[in-house]
GUTI-363687 format. One record per residue (C-alpha): y, x negated, z. Coordinates in Angstrom, 1 decimal. Each point is the difference from the previous one (the first is absolute). Example, Ala and Ser with C-alpha at 12.3 -4.5 7.8 and 13.67 -1.06 7.14 Angstrom:
<atoms>
       y       x       z
    -4.5   -12.3     7.8
     3.4    -1.4    -0.7
</atoms>
This chain:
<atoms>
       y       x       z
    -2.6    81.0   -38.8
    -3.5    -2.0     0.5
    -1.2    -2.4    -2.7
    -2.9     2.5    -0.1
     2.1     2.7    -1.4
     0.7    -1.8    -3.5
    -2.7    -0.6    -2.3
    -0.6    -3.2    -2.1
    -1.9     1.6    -2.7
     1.0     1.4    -3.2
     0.2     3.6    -1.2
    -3.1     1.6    -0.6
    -1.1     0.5    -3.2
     1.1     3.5    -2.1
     3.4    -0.2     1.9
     2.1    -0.8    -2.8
    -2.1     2.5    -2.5
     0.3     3.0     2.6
     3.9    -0.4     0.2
     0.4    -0.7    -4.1
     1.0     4.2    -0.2
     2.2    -0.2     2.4
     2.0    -2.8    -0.3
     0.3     0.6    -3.9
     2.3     3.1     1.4
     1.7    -1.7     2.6
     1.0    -3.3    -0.5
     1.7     1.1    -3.2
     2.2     2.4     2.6
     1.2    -3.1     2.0
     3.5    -1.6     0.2
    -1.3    -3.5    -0.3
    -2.4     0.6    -2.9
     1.1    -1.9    -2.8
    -1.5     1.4    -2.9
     1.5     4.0    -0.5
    -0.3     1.4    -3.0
    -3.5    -1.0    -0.7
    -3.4     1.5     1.0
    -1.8    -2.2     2.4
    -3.6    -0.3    -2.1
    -2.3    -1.7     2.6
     0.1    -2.6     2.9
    -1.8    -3.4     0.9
    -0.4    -1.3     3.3
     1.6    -3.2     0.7
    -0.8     0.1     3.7
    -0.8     2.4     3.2
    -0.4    -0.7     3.6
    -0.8     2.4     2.4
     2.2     0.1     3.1
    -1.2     2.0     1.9
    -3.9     1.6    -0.9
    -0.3     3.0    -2.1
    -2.1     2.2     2.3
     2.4    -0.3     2.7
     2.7     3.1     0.9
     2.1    -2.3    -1.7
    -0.9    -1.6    -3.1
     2.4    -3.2    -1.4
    -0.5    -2.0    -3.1
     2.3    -2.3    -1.5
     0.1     0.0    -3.5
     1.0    -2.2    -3.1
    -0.4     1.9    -3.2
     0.9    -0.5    -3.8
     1.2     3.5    -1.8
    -0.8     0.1    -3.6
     2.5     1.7    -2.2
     0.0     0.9    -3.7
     3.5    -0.8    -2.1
     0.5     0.2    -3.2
     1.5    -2.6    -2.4
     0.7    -0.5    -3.5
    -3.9    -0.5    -0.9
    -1.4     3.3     1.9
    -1.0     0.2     3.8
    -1.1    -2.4     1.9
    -1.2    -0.9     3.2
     2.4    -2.2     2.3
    -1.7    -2.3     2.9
     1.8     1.7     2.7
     2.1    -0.9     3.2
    -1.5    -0.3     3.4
     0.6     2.2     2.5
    -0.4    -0.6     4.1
    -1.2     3.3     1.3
    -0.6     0.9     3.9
    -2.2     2.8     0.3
    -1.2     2.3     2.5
    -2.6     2.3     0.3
    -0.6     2.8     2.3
    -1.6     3.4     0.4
     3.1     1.5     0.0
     3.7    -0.6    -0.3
     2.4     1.6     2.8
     2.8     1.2    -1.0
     2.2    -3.0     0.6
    -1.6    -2.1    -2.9
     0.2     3.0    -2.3
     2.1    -2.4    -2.2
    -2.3    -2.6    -0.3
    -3.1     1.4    -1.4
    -1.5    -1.5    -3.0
    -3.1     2.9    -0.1
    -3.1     0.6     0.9
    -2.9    -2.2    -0.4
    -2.8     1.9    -1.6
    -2.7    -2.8    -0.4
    -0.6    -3.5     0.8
     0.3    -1.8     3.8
     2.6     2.3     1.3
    -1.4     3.5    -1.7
     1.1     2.9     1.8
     3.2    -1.8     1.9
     3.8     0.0    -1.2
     1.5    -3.0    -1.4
     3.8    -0.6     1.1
     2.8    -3.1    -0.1
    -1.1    -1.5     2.9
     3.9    -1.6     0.4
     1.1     3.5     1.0
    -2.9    -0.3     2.6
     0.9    -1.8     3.9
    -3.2    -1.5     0.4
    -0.5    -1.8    -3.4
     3.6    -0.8     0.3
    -1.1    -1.3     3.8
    -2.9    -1.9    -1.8
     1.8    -1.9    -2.1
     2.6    -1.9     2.4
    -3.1    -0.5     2.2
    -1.4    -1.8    -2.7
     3.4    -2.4    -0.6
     0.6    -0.1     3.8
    -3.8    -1.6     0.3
     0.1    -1.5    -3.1
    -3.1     1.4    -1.0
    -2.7    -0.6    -3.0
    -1.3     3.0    -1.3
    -2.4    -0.7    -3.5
     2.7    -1.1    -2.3
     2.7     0.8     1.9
     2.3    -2.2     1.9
     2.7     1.0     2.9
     2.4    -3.1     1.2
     2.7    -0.2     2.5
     2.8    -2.5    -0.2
    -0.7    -2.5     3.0
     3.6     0.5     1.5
    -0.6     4.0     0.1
    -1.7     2.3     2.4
    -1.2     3.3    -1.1
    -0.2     2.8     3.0
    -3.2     1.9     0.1
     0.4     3.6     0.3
     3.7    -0.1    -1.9
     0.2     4.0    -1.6
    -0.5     0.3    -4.1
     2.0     2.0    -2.1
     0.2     0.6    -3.5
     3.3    -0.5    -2.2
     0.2     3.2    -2.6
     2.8    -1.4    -1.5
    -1.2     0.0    -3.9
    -0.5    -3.4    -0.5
    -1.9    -2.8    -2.4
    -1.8    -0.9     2.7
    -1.4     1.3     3.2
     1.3    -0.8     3.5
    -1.0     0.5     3.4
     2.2    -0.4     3.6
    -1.4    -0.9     2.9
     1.6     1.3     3.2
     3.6    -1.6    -1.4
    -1.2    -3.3     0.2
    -1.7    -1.2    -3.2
    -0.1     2.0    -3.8
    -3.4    -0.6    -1.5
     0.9    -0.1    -4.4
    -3.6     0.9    -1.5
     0.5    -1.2    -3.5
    -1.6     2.5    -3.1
     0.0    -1.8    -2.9
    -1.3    -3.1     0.6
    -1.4    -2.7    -2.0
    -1.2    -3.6     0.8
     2.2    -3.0     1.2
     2.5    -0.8     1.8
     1.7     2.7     0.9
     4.4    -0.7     0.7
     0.3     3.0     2.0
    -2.3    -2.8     2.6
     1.2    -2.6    -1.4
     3.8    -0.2     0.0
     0.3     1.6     3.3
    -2.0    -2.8     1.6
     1.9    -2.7    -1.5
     3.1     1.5     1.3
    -1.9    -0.1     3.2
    -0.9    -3.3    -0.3
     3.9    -0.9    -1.0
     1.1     2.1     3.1
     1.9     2.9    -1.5
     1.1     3.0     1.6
     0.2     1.9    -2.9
    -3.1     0.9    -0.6
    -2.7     1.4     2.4
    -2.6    -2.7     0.6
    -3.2     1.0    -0.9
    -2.0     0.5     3.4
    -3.6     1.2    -1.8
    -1.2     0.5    -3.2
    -3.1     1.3    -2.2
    -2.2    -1.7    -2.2
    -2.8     0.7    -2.4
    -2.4    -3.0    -1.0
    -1.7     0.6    -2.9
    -1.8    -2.0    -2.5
     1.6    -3.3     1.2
     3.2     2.0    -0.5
     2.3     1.3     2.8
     2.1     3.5    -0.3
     3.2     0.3     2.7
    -0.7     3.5     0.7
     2.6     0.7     2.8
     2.7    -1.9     1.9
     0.8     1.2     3.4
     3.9    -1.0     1.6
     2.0     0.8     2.8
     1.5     3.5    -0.2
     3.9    -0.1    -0.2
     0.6     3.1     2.5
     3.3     2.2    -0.7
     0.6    -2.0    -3.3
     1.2     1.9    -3.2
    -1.0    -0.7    -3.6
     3.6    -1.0    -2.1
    -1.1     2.5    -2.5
     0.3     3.1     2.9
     2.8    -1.8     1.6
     2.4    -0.4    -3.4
    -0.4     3.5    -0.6
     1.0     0.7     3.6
     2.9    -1.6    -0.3
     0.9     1.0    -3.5
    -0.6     3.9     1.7
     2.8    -0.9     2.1
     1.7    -1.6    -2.6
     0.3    -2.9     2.0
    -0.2    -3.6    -2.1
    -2.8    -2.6     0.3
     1.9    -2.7    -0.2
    -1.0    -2.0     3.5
    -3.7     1.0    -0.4
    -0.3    -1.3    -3.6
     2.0    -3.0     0.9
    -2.8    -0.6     2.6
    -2.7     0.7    -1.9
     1.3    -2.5    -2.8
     0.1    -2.9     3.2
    -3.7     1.4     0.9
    -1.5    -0.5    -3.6
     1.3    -3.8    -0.4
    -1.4    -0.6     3.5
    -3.5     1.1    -1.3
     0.5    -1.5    -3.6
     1.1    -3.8     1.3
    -2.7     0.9     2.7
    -2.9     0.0    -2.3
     1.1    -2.8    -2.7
    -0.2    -2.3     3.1
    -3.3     1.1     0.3
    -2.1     0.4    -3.0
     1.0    -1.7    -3.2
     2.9     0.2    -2.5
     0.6    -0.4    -3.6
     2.2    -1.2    -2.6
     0.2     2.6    -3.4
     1.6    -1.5    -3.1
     0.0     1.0    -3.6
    -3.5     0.7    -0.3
    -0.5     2.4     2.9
     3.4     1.7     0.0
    -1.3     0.8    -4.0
    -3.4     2.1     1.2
     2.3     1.3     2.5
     2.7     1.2    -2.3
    -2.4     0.9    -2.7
    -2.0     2.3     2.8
     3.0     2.0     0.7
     0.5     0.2    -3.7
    -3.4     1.6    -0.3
     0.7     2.3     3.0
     2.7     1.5    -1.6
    -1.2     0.2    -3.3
    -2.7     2.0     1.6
     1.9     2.1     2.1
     2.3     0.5    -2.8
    -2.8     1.4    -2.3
    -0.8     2.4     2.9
     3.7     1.5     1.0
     2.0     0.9    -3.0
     2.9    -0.2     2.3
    -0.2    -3.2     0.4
    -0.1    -1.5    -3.2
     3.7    -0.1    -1.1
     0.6    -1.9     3.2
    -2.8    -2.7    -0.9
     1.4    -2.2    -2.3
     3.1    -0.7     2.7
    -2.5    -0.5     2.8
    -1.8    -2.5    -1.9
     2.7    -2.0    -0.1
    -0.4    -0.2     3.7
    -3.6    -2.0    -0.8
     1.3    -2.0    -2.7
     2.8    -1.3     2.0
    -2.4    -1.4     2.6
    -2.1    -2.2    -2.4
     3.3    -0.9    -1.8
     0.9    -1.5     3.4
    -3.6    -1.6     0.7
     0.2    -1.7    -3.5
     2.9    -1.2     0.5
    -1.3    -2.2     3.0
     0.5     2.2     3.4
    -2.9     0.6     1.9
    -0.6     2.4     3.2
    -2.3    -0.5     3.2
    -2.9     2.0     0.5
    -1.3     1.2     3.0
    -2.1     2.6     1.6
     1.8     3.3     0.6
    -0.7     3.5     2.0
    -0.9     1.4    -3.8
     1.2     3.4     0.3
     2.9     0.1     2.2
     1.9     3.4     0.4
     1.8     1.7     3.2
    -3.3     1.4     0.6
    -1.6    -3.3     0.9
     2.8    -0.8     2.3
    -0.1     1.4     3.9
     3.0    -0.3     2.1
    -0.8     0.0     4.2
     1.8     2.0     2.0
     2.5    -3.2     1.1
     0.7    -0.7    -4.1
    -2.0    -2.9    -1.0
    -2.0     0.5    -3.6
    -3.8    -0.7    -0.1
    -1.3     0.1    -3.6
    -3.9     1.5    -0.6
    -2.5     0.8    -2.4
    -0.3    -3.7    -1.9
    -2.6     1.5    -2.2
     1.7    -0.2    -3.2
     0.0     2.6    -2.6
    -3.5     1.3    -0.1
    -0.4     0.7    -3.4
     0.4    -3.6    -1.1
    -2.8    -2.5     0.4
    -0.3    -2.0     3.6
     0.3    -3.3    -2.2
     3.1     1.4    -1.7
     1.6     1.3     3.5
    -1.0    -4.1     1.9
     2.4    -1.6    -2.5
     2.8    -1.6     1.0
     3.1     1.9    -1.5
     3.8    -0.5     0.2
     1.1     1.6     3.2
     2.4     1.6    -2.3
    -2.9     2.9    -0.6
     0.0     1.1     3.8
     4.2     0.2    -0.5
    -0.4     2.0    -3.0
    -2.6     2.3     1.7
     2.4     0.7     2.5
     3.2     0.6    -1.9
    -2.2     3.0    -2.0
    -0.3     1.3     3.7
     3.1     0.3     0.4
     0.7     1.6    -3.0
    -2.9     2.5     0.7
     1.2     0.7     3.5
     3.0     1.2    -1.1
    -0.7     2.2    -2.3
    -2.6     1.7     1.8
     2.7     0.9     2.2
     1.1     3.4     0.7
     3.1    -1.0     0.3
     1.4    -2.3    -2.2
     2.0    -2.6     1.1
     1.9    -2.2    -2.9
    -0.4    -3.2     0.2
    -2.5    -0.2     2.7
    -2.8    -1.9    -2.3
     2.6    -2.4    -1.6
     1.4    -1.1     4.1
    -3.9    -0.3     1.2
    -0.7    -2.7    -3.0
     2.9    -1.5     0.3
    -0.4    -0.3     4.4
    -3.8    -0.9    -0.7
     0.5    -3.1    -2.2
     3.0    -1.0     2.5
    -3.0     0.2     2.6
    -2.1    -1.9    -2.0
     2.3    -2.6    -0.3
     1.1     0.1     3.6
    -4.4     0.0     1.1
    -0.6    -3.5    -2.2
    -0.6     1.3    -3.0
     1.8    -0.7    -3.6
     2.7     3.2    -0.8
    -1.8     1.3    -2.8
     3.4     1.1    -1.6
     0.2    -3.8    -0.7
    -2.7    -0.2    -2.6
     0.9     3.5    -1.7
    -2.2    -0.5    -3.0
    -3.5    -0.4     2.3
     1.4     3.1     1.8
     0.7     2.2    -2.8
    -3.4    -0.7    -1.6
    -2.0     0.5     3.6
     2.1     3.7     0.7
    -0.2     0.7    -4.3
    -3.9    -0.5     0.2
    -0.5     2.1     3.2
     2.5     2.7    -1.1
    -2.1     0.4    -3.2
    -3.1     0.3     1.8
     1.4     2.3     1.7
     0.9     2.3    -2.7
    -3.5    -0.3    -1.3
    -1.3     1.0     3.0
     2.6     3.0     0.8
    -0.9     1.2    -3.2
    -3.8     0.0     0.7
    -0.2     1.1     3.3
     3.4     1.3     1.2
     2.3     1.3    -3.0
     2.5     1.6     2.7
     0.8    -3.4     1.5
     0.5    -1.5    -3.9
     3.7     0.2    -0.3
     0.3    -2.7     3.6
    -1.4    -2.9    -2.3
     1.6     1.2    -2.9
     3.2    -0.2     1.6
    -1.0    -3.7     0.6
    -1.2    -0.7    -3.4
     3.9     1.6    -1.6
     1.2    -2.8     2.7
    -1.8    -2.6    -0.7
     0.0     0.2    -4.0
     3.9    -0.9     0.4
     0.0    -3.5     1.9
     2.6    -0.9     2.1
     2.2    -2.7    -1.5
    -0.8    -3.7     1.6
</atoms>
């Protein structure tokens, strides 16, 4: 692709109004939309770029936009700001058949009247324009593409588009690099960029060094849009592999042993690199009290959970018991959101851990505080717990042997056995076991009785 093909301009005026229809219906419709259950009431441009020019067969502009929704509260309705959302659109005279999924509708006034707007990601050659655009690091208006120094990006390398229902989309490039196009996106630094090149920087193999990435620079602020990174080829997530092997009713032990040996790797990876933290009395208090106020919460929201709540308190009030009676804990940054689906294993057995973007719900300030790695352990003990009883086949005792091989790997890959500090752990796994059931009961009720089983668990400590 020439320079010449990609514009430097923005968007021409009216795009944004003659797509305001359309997207009101669609975006609601899309996995990664964060805001269901409430009527999209209007839009604001944060920013547009046109890729490729509008009048062309193929039309491609790159869009940053804020949906307005309407909710509700105590007080009457009322309007909430809105998240961003990092659109690629097409535009063409007509769709063939092949991007019959990715329509959006057709553009009735405005720059690109008469033509069909589409998901360009679904499209080869705005896929194709994008890596052209890390591999040359290229400036186009706001936008900026860089390439890690150490990697070389192909030309020509084939696009496809990953329809596995996701947060996020991602796009692979001839089995050599995936291309994660973040959705939601707000201003800063962004971990998902951040803690993978650290680990790069430390020289660990666990996690895919970044080799591109995508950023917005706007009003003296920047926005990590995408991060591109080597494609593992012929790996399989630990989510689809667990169930595999619990099809088979085969054990996990060895893998989750690994995996535990993999996590401490990454965990005393970045606390060599980026700062740590001592929490005492005070901090362990907001902690404590914020789990208290979780499940309080959740508690108002799931009758079934409210005869279990006063016992798993006691979980939260044990922790600042501890902290006030002089123990403190080191905090460090942490993967944020771990789970078997964030873990890949190759095809000769070694773990790589992804996705370092946190839980996207929560503030990006929130999600770049250091945190006990205790919260990553926790995370990943749920998993198990979820893995097996999403199981076909049930196989007793097959979540209690993963947790118990996965702190042994731990142990065995650097880290502290979290079994040794049993009140940290039981508050981490209570607090994401009642977010859980909250969230079950929201969004999933058939899956509610997996955390519930945890919560039954977990409101009769094990004695010390």
């Amino acid at each position: 692709m020439s320079e010449a093909v990609i514009r430097t301009d923005t968007s021409p005026p009216g795009l944004l109004a003659s797509l305001d229809p359309l997207l009101r219906e669609w975006l609601p419709r899309q996995r990664w939309f964060a805001g269901k259950g409430r009527p999209v009431t209007g839009f604001s441009l944060v920013a547009a770029t046109e890729l490729l020019p509008a009048d062309s067969r193929l039309g491609l502009h790159h869009v940053l936009v804020r949906a307005h929704q309407r909710h509700t509260p105590a007080g009457g309705a009322a309007e909430e700001p809105g998240d961003c959302y990092q659109l690629l659109i097409g535009t063409r005279e007509a769709l063939p058949p092949r991007l019959a999924p990715a329509l959006i509708g057709h553009v009735a006034e405005g720059p690109a009247a008469g033509r069909t707007a589409y998901d360009a990601l679904y499209d080869t050659r705005p896929a194709e324009v994008l890596l052209e655009a890390l591999r040359t690091r290229a400036r186009i208006g706001g936008l900026r593409f860089e390439r890690s120094p150490e990697e070389d990006i192909r030309a020509g390398l084939v696009p496809r588009l990953m329809t596995a229902e996701q947060s996020n989309s991602s796009v692979v490039y001839g089995d050599t690099f995936i291309l994660k196009l973040l959705r939601r996106i707000v201003p800063g630094v962004n971990p998902d960029l951040e803690l993978p090149l650290a680990l790069a920087r430390e020289g660990c193999p666990r996690v895919p060094a970044p080799a591109g990435w995508m950023v917005a620079d706007l009003a003296g602020r920047s926005w990590v849009l995408g991060v591109l990174q080597p494609y593992l080829q012929g790996a399989t997530d630990g989510w689809e592999l667990a169930l595999r092997e619990l099809a088979k009713g085969e054990d996990f032990v060895a893998e989750a042993r690994a995996l535990g040996r993999a996590t401490a790797e990454v965990h005393t990876a970045l606390a060599r690199a980026l700062p740590t933290a001592t929490v005492g009395q005070a901090q362990v208090r907001r902690l404590a009290d914020g789990m208290s106020e979780r499940l309080a919460e959740a508690a108002r929201a799931v009758p079934l959970l409210r005869s279990y709540a006063p016992a798993l308190g006691t979980a939260f009030t044990a922790l600042a018991d501890l902290a006030a009676e002089g123990r403190t804990w080191t905090a460090q940054r942490v993967h944020g959101d771990l789970h078997l689906g964030q873990c890949l294993r190759s095809p000769d057995g070694e773990w790589s851990l992804i996705d370092f973007e946190g839980e996207p719900a929560k503030p990006l300030a929130e999600r770049r505080l250091p945190q006990p790695a205790v919260r990553d352990v926790a995370g990943m003990l749920r998993s198990f717990d979820y893995a097996a009883h999403s199981a076909e086949v049930r196989v007793p005792g097959w979540a209690d042997s993963c947790r118990a091989a996965y702190c042994t790997g731990y142990a065995e890959g650097g880290g502290r056995d979290p079994r040794t500090d049993p009140v940290l752990l039981r508050a981490y796994e209570t607090d994401k076991a009642v977010y859980e059931v909250l969230y079950e009961a929201r969004h999933r009720p058939d899956w509610l009785p997996v955390p519930l089983a945890a919560v039954r668990r977990l409101s009769v400590p094990e004695p010390a």
